[in-house]
C-alpha atoms as an extended CHARMM CRD file, in Angstrom:
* protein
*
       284  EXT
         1         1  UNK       CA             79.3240000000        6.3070000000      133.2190000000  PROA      1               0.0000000000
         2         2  UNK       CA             80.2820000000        8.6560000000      136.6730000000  PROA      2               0.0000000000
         3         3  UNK       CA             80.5780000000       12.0970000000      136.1420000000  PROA      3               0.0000000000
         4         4  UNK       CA             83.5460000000       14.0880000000      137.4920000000  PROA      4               0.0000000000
         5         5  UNK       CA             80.9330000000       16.4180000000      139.5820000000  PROA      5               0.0000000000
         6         6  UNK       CA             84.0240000000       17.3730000000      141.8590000000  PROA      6               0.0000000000
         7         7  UNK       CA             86.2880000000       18.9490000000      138.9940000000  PROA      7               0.0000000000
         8         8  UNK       CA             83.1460000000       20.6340000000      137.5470000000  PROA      8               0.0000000000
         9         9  UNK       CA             81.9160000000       22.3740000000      141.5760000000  PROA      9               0.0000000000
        10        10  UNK       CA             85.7210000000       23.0850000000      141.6390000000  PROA      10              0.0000000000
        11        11  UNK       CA             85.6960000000       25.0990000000      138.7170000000  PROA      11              0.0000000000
        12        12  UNK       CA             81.9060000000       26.3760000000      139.4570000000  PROA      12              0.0000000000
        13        13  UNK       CA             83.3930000000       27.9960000000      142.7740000000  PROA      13              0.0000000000
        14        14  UNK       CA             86.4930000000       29.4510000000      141.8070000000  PROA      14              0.0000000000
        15        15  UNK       CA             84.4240000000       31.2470000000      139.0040000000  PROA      15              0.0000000000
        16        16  UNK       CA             82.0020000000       32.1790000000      142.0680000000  PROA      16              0.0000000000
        17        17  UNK       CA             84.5390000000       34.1670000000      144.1390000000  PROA      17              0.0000000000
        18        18  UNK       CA             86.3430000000       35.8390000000      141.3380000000  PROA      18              0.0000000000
        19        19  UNK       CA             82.8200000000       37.8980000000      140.6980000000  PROA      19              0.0000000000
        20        20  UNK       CA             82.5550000000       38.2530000000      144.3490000000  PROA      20              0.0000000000
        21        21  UNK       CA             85.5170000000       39.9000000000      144.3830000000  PROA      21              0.0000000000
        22        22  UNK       CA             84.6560000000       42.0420000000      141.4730000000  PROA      22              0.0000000000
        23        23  UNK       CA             81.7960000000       42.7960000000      143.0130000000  PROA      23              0.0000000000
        24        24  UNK       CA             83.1490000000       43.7730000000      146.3740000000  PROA      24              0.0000000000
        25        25  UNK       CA             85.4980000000       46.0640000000      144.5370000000  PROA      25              0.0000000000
        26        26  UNK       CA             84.4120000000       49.8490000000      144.3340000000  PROA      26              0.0000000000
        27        27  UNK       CA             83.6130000000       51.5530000000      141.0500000000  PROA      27              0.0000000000
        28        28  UNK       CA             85.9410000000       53.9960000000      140.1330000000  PROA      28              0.0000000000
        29        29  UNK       CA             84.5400000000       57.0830000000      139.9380000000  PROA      29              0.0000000000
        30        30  UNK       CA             84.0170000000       58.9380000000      136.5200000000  PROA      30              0.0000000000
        31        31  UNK       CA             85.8590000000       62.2850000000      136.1420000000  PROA      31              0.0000000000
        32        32  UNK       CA             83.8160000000       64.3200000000      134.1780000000  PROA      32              0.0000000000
        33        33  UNK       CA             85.5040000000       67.8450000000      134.7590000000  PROA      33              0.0000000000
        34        34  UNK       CA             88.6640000000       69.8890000000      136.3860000000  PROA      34              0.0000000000
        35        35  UNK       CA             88.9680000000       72.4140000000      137.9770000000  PROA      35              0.0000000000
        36        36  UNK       CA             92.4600000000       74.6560000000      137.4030000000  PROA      36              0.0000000000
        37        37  UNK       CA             93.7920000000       77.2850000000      140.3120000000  PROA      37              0.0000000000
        38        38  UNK       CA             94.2230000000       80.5950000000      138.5710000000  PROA      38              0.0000000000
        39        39  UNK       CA             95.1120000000       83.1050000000      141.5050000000  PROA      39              0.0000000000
        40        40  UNK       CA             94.4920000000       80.5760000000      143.6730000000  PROA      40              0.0000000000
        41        41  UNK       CA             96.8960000000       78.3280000000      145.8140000000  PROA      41              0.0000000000
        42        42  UNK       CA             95.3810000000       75.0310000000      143.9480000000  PROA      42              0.0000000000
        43        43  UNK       CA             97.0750000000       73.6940000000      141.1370000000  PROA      43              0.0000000000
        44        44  UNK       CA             93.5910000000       71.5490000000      140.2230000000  PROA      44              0.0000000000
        45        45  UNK       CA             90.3480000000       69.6360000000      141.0440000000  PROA      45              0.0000000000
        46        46  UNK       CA             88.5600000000       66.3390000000      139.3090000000  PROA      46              0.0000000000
        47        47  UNK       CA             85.8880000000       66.6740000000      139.5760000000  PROA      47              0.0000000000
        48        48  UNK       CA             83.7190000000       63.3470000000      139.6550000000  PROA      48              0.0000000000
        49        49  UNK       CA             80.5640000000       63.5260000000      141.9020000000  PROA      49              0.0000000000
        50        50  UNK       CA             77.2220000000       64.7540000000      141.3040000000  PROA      50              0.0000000000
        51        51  UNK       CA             77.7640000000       68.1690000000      143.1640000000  PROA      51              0.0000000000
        52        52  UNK       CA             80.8210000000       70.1820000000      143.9680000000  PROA      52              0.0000000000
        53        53  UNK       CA             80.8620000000       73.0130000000      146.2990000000  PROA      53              0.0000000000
        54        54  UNK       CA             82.9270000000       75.0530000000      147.4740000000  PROA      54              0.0000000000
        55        55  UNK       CA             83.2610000000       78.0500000000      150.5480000000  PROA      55              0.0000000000
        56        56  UNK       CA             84.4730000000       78.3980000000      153.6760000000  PROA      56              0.0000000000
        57        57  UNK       CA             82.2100000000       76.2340000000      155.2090000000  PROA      57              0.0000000000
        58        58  UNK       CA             83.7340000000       72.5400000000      156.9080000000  PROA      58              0.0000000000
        59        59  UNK       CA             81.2220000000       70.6530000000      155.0050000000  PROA      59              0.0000000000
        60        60  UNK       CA             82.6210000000       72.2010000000      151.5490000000  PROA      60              0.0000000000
        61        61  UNK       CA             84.1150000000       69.6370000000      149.2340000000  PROA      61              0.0000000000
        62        62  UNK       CA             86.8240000000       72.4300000000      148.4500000000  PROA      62              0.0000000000
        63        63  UNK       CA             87.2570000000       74.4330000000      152.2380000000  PROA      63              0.0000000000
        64        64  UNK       CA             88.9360000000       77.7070000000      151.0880000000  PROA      64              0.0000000000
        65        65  UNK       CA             91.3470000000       78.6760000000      153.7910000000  PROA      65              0.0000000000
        66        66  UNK       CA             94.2060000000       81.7720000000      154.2610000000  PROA      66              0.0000000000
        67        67  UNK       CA             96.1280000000       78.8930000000      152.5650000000  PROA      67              0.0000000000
        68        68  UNK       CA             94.5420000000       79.3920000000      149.1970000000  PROA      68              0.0000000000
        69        69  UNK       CA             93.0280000000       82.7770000000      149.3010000000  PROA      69              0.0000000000
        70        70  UNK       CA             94.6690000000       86.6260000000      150.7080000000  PROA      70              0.0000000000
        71        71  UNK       CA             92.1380000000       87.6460000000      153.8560000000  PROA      71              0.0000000000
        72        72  UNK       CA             90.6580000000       90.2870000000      151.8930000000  PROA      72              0.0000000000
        73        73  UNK       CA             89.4820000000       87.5720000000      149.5450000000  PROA      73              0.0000000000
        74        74  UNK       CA             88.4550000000       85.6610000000      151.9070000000  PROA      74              0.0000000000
        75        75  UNK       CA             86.6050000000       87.6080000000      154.2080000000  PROA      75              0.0000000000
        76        76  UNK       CA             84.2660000000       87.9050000000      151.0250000000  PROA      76              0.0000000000
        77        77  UNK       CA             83.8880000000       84.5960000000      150.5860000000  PROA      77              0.0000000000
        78        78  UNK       CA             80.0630000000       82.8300000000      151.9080000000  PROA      78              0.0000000000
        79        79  UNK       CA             80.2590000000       79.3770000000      153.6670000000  PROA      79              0.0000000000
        80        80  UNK       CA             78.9660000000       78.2610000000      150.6990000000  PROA      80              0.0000000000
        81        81  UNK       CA             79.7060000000       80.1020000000      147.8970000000  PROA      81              0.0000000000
        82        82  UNK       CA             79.3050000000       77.8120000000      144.6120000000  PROA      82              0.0000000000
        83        83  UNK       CA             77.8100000000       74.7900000000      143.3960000000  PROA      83              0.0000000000
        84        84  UNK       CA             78.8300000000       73.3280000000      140.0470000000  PROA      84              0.0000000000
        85        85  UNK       CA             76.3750000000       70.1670000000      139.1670000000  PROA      85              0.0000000000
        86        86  UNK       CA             76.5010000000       67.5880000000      136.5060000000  PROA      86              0.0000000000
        87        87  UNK       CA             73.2000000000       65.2870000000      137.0130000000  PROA      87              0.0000000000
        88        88  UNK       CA             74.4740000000       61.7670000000      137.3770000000  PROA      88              0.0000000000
        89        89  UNK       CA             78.0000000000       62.3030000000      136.3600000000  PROA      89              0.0000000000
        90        90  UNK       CA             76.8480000000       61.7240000000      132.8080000000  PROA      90              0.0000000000
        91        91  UNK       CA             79.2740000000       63.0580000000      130.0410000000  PROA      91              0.0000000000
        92        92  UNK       CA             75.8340000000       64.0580000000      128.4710000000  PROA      92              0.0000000000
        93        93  UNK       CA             74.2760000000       66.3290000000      130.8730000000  PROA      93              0.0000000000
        94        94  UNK       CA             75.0870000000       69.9290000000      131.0100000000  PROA      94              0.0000000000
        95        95  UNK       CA             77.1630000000       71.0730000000      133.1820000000  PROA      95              0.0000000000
        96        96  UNK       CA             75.6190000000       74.1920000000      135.6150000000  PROA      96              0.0000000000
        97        97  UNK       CA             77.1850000000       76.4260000000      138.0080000000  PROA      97              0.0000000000
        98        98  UNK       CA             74.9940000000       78.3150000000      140.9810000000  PROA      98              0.0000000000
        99        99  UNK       CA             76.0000000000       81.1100000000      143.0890000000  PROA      99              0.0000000000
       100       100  UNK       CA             75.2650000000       81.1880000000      146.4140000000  PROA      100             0.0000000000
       101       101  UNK       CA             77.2230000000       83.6090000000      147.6390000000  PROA      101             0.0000000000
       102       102  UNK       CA             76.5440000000       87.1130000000      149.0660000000  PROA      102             0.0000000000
       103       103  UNK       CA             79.2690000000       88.9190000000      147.2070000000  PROA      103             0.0000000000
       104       104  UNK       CA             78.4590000000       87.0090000000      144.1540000000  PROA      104             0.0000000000
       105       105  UNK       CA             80.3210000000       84.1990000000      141.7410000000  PROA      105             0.0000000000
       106       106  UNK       CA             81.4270000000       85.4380000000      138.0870000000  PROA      106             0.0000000000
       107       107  UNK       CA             81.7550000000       83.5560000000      134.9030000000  PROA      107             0.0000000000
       108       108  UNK       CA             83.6250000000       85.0800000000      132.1810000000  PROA      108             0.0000000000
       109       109  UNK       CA             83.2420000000       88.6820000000      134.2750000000  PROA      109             0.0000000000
       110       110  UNK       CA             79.5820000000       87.8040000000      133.9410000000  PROA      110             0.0000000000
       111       111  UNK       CA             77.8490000000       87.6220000000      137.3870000000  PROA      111             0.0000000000
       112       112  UNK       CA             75.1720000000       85.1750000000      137.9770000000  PROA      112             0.0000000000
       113       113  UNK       CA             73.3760000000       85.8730000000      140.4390000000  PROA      113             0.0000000000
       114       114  UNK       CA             72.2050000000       84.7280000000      144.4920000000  PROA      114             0.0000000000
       115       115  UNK       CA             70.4740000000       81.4210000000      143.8530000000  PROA      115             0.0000000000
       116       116  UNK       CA             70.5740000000       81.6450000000      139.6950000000  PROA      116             0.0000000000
       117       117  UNK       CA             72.3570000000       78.7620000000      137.6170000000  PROA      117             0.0000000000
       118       118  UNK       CA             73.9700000000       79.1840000000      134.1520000000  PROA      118             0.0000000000
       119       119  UNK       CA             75.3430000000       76.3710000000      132.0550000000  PROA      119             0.0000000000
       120       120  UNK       CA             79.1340000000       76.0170000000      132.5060000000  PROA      120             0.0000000000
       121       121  UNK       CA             81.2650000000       75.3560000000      129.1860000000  PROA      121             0.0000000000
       122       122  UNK       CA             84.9590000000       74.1280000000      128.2750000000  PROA      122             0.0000000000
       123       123  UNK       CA             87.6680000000       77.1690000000      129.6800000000  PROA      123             0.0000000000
       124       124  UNK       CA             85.0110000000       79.0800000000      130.9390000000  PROA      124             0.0000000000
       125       125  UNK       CA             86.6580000000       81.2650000000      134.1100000000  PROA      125             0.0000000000
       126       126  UNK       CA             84.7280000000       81.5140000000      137.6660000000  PROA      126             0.0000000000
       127       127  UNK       CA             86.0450000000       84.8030000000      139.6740000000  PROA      127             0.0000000000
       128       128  UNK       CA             84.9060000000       84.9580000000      143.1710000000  PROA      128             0.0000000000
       129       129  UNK       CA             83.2680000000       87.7320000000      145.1090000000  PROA      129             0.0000000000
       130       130  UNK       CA             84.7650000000       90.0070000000      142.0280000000  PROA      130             0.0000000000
       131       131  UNK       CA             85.3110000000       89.5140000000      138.3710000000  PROA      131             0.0000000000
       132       132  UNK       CA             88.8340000000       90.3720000000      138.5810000000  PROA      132             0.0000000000
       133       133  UNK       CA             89.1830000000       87.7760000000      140.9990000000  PROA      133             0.0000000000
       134       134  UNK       CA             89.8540000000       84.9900000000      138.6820000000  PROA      134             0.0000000000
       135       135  UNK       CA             90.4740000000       81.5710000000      140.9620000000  PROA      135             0.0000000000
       136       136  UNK       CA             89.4770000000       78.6700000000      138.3710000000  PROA      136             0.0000000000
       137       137  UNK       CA             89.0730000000       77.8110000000      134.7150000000  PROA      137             0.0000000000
       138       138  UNK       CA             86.9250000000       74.6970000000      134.2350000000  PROA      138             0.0000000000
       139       139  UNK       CA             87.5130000000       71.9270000000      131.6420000000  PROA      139             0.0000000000
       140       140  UNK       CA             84.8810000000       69.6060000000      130.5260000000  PROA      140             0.0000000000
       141       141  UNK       CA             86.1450000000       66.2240000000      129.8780000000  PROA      141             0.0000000000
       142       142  UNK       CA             83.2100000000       65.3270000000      127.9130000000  PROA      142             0.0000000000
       143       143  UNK       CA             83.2100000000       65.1600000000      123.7340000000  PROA      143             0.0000000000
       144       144  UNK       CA             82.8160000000       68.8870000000      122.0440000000  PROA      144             0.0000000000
       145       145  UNK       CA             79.7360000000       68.7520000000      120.2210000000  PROA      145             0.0000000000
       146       146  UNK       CA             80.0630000000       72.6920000000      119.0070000000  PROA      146             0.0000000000
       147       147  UNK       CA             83.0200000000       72.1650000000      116.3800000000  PROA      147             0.0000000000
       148       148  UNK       CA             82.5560000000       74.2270000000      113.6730000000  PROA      148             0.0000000000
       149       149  UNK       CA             80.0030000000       75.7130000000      114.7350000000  PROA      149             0.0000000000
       150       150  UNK       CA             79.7990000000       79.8370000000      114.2560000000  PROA      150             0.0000000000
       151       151  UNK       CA             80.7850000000       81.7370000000      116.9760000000  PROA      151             0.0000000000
       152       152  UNK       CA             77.4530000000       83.3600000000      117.6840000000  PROA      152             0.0000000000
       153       153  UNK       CA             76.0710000000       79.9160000000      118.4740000000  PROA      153             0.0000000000
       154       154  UNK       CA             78.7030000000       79.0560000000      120.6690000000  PROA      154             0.0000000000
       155       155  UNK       CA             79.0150000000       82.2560000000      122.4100000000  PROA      155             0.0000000000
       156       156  UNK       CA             74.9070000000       82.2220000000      123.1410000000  PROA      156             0.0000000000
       157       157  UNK       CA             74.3990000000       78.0690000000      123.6570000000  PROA      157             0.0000000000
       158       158  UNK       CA             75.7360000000       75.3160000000      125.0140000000  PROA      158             0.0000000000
       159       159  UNK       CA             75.8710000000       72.3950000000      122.2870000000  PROA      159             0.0000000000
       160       160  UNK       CA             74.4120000000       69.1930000000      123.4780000000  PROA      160             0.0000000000
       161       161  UNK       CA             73.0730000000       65.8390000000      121.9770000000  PROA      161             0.0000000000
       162       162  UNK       CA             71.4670000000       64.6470000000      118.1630000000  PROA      162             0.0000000000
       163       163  UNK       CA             67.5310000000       65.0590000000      118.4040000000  PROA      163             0.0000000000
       164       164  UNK       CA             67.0270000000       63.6870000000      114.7660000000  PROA      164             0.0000000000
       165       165  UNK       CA             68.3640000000       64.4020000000      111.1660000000  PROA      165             0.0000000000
       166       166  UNK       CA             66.5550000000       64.7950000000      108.0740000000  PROA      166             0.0000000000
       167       167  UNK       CA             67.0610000000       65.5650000000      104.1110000000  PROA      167             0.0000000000
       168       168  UNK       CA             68.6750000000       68.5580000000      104.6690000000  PROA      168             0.0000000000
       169       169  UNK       CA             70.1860000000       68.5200000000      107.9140000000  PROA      169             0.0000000000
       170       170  UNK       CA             70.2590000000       67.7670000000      111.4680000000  PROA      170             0.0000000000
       171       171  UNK       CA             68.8470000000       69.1460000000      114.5050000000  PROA      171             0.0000000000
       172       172  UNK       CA             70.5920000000       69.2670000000      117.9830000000  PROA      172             0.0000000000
       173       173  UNK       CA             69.2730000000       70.3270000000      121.8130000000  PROA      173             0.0000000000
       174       174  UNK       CA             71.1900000000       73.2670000000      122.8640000000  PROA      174             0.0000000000
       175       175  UNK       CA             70.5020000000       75.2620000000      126.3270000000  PROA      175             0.0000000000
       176       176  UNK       CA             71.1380000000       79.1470000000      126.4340000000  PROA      176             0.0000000000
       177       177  UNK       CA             74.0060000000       79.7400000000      128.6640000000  PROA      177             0.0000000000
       178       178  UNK       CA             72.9930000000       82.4150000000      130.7810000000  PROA      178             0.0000000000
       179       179  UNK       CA             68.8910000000       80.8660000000      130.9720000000  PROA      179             0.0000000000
       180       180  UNK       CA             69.4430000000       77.4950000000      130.6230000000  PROA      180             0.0000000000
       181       181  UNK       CA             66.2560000000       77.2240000000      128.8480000000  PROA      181             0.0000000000
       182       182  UNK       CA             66.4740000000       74.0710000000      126.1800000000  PROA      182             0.0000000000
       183       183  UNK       CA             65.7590000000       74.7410000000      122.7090000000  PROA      183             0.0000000000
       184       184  UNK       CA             65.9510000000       72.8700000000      119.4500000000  PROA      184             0.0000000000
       185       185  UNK       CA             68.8220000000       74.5620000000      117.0650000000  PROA      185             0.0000000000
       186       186  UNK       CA             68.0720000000       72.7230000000      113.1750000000  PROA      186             0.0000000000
       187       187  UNK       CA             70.8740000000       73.1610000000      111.1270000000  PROA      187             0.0000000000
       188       188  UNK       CA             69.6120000000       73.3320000000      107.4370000000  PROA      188             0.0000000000
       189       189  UNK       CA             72.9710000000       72.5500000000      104.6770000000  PROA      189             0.0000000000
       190       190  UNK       CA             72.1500000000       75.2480000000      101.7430000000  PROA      190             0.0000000000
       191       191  UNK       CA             73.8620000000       73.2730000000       99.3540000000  PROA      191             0.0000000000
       192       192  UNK       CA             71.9460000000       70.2640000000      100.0510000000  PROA      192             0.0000000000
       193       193  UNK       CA             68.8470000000       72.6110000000       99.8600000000  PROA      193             0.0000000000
       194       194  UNK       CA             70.3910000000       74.1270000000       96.3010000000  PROA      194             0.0000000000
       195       195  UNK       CA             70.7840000000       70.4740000000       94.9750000000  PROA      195             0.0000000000
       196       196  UNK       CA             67.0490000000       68.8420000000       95.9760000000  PROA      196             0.0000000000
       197       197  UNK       CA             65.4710000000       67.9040000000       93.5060000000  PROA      197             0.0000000000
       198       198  UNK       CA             62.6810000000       68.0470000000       92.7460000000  PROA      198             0.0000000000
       199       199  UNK       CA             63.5490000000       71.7710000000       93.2690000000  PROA      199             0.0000000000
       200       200  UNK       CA             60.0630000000       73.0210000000       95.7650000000  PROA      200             0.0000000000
       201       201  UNK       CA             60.0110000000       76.3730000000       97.5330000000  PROA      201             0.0000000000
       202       202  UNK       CA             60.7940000000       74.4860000000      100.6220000000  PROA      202             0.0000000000
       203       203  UNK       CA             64.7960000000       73.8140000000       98.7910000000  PROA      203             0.0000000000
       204       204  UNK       CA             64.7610000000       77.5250000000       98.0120000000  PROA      204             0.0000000000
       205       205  UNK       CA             67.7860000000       78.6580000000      100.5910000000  PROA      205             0.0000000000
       206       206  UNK       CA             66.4530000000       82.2100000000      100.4260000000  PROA      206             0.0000000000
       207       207  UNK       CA             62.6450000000       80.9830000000      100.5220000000  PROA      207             0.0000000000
       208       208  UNK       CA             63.8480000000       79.0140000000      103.6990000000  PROA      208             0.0000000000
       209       209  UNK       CA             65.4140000000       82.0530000000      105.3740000000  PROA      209             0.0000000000
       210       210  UNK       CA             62.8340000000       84.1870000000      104.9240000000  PROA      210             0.0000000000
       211       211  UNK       CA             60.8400000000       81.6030000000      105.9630000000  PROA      211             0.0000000000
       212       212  UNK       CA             62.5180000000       81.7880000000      108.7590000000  PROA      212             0.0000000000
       213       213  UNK       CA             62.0620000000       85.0030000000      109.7030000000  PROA      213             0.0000000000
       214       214  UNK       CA             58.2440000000       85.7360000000      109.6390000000  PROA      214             0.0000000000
       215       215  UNK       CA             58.4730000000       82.6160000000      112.0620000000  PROA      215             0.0000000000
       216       216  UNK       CA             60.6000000000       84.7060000000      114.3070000000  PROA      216             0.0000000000
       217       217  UNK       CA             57.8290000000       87.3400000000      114.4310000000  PROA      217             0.0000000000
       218       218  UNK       CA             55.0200000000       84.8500000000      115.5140000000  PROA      218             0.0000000000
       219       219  UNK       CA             53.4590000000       84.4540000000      119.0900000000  PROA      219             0.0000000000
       220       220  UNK       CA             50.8380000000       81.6190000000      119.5530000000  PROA      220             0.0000000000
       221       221  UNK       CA             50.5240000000       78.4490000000      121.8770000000  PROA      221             0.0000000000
       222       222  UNK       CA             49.9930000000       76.3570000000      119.0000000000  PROA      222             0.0000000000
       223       223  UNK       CA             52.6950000000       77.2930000000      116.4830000000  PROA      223             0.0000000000
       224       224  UNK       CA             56.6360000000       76.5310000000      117.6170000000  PROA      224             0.0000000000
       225       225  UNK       CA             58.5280000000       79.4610000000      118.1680000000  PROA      225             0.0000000000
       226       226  UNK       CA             61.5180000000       80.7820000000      116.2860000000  PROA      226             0.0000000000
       227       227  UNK       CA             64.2140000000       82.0900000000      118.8610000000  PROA      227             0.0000000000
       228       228  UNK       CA             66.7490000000       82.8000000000      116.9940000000  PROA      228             0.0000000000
       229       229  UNK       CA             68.5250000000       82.6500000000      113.3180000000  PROA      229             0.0000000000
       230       230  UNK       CA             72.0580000000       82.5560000000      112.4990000000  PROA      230             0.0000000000
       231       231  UNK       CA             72.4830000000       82.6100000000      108.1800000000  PROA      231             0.0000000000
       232       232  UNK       CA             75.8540000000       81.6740000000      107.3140000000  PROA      232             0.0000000000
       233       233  UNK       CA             77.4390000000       80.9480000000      103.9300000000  PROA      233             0.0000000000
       234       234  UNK       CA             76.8540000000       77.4940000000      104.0930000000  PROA      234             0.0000000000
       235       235  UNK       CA             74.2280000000       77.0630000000      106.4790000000  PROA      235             0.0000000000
       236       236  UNK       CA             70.8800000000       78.1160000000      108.2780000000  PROA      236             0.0000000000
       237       237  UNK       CA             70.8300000000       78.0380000000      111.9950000000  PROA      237             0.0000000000
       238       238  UNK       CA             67.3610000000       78.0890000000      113.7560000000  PROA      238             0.0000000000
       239       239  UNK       CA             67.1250000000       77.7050000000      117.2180000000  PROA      239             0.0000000000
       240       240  UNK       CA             63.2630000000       77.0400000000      118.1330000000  PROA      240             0.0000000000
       241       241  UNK       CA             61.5430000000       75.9600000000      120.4900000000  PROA      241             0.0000000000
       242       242  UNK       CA             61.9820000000       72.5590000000      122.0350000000  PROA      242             0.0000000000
       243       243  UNK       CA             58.9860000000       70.4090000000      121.9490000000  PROA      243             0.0000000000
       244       244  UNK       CA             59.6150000000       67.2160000000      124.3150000000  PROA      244             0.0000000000
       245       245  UNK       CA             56.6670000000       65.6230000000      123.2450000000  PROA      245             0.0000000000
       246       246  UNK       CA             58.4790000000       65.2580000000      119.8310000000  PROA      246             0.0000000000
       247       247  UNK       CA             56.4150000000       65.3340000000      116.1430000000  PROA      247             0.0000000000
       248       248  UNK       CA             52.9520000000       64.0900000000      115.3790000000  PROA      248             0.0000000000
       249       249  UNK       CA             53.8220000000       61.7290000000      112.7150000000  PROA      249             0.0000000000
       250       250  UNK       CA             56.4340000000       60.0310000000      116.0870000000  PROA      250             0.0000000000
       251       251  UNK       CA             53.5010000000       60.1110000000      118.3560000000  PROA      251             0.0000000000
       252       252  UNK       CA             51.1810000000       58.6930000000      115.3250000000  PROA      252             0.0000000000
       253       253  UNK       CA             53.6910000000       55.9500000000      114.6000000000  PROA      253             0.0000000000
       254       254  UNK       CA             54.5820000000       54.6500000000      118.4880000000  PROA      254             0.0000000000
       255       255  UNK       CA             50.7080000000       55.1900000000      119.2210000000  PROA      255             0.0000000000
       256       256  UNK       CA             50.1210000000       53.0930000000      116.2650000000  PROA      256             0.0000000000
       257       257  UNK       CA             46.4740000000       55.1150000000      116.8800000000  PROA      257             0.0000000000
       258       258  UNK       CA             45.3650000000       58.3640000000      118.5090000000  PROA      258             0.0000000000
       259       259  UNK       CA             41.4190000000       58.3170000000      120.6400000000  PROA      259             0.0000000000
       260       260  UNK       CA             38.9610000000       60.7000000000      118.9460000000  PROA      260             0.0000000000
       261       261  UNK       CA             39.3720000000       62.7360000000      121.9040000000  PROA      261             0.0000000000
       262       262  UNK       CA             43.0270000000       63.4970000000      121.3160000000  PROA      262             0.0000000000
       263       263  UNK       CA             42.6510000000       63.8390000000      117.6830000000  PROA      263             0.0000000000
       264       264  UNK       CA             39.9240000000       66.5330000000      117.9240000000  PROA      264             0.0000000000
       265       265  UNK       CA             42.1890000000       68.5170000000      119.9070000000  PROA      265             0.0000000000
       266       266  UNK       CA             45.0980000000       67.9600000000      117.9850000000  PROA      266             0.0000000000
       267       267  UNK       CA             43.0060000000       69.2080000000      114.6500000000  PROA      267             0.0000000000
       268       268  UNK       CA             41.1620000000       71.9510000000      116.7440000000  PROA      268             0.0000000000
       269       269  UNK       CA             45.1270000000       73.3310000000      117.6840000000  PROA      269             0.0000000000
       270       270  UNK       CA             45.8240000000       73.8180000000      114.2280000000  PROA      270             0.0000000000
       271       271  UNK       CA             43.3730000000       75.0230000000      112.9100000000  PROA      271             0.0000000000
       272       272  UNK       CA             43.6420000000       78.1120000000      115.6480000000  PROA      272             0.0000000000
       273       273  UNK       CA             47.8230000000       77.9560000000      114.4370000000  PROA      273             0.0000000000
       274       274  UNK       CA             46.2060000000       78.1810000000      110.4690000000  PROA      274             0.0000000000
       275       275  UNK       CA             43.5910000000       80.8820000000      111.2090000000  PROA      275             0.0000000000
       276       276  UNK       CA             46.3570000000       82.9820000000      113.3260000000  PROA      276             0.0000000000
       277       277  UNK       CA             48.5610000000       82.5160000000      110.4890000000  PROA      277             0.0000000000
       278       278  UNK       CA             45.8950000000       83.8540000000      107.4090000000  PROA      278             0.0000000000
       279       279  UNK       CA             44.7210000000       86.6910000000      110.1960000000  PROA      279             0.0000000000
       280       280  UNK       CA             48.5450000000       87.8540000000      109.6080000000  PROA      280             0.0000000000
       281       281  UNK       CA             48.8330000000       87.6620000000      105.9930000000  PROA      281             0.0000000000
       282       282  UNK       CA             50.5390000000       84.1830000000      106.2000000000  PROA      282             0.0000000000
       283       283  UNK       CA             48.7430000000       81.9160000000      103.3130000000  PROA      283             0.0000000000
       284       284  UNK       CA             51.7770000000       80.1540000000      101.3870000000  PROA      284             0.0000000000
């Protein structure tokens, strides 16, 4: 019995140039932040590449003229004055603002700096060459990941993805606005601590705190530092240091074994972490 072969190439090549032409098509560009004129002649900016800067330079992706700025503004503006960066457009990645101006670029009155970054967050307000100069508010078009969260935290970090979640809470990577350094910020529930059972000094919300604390008062390579505690009502905030290489029992598991080599040093690190601890008082 003859196949219909022609029907079948027919359909075969009609299927071909519809993905050509999908292919052929450009990729429309994610926007993954705005930029709003405040006492500037720009009503706003999407913002959807890598890098966005701004000046009076001709290569500028925003060329600030006499049409958008008074001359005494402008005359204190640098060819290049900012840069605001999101690392492969990913919703993600932080966002971070550098000055490179001469007469400097303000966030929230704050000045950052010739050549410094600081992480850039939802309606934060970018003044140039004074802090009363306010030109732009920035939105990030990305989720929120820092509601309900206390205003200390979000004041201080910027509130980025899930690292992991236990028994009695979660932990998130957070950056400090103004550093940019990464740290990891656990959130511990106290009721969920207040309900454990059974009930262990480590469920103790006060025994946790404090806890907490004498951590904050440690220095040594081998034992993770606490940067910072926030008690609320409800919950414990601990922002500590953030370990990349993630937790032994992770590295055990994806390992499936560790060398002798690497498990001598991993036992020789904590025992100097145990004896720093007992040299300090530090035995329960």
């Amino acid at each position: 019995m003859a196949r219909d072969t022609q029907g079948t190439q027919g359909t075969q090549s009609q299927a071909s140039n519809i993905w050509t032409q999908v292919e052929s098509q450009p990729m429309e560009k994610i926007v993954w932040g705005r930029l709003y004129g405040k006492n500037i002649k720009i009503k706003s900016l999407d913002l959807n590449n890598d890098e966005f800067t701004a000046g009076r330079g001709e290569a500028n992706d925003l060329i600030l003229t006499l049409n958008d700025l008074p001359e005494k503004i402008l005359t204190r503006i640098s060819k290049v004055h900012f840069i605001i960066k999101r690392a492969n457009c990913e919703l993600t990645n932080p966002v971070y603002i550098q000055d490179l101006s001469r007469n400097g670029t303000f966030v929230n009155n704050e000045k950052i700096g010739t050549n410094r970054m600081r992480i850039l967050k939802n309606d934060d307000v970018i003044s140039l060459s004074h802090p009363t100069y306010k030109a732009f508010v920035f939105k990030d078009l990305s989720p929120n990941e820092s509601i309900g969260l206390p205003e200390e935290i979000n004041k201080t970090y910027y509130v980025n993805r899930k690292l992991g979640s236990g028994a009695y809470g979660l932990v998130r990577l957070v950056y400090d606005t103004r550093t940019c350094q990464q740290f990891a910020m656990k959130i511990v529930k106290k009721n969920m601590l207040s309900g454990a059972r059974p009930s262990t000094n480590f469920s103790d919300p006060d025994r946790v705190l404090n806890e907490a604390k004498i951590m904050k008062n440690l220095s040594h390579p081998c034992v993770v530092r606490m940067h910072d505690i926030v008690d609320k009502p409800d919950s414990v905030y601990m922002v500590l240091e953030f370990m990349r290489g993630g937790d032994l029992l992770n590295r055990i598991i994806s390992n499936k074994l560790l060398s002798e080599d690497i498990s001598k040093l991993y036992f020789y690190q904590m025992c100097h972490a145990v004896k720093y601890l007992h040299d300090r008082g530090k035995t329960n």
